[in-house]
C-alpha positions, 0 to 999 in steps of 0.5 A: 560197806566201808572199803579204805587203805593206808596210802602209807602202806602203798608206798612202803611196798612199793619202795620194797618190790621196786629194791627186790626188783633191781636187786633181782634184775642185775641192772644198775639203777643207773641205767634205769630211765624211769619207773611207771606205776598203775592201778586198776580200779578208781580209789578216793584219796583226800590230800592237803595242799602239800600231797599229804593224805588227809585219811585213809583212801576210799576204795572202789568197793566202798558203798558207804554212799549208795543211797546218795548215789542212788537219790542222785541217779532217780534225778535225771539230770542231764548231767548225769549222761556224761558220767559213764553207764550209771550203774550203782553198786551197793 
């Protein structure tokens, strides 16, 4: 159920797509405004004061606390209505 990755490794292809980017589209860098990146699912990631991961990052998919969130979900609490559809995946 573990579901991690190295934020080191995001960075590293994300500075090299971003170079075989420009270098392919024949725009100077600097007529380039500014660059957005995304993502598409929720991932955990422990930083330091400083923005330094502290670990590797939690991905969605990881289940390690399927039981917390399940004891949790079984307390009704009122809280628990603000927090999305209260599916559990695991």
């Amino acid at each position: 159920g573990w579901a991690e990755q190295d934020p080191d490794d995001w960075w590293t292809c994300l500075v090299q797509a971003t170079k075989q980017a420009m270098e392919g589209s024949g725009v100077a860098p600097e007529d380039v405004a500014g660059i957005s990146v995304d993502t598409t699912s929720c991932t955990v990631l422990a930083v330091d004061r400083n923005g330094n991961h502290l670990r590797p990052a939690l991905l969605w998919r990881d289940v390690r606390a399927s039981d917390q969130a399940r004891r949790r979900a079984e307390t009704d609490n009122p809280a628990l209505e603000h927090e999305g559809d209260g599916e559990l995946v695991g």
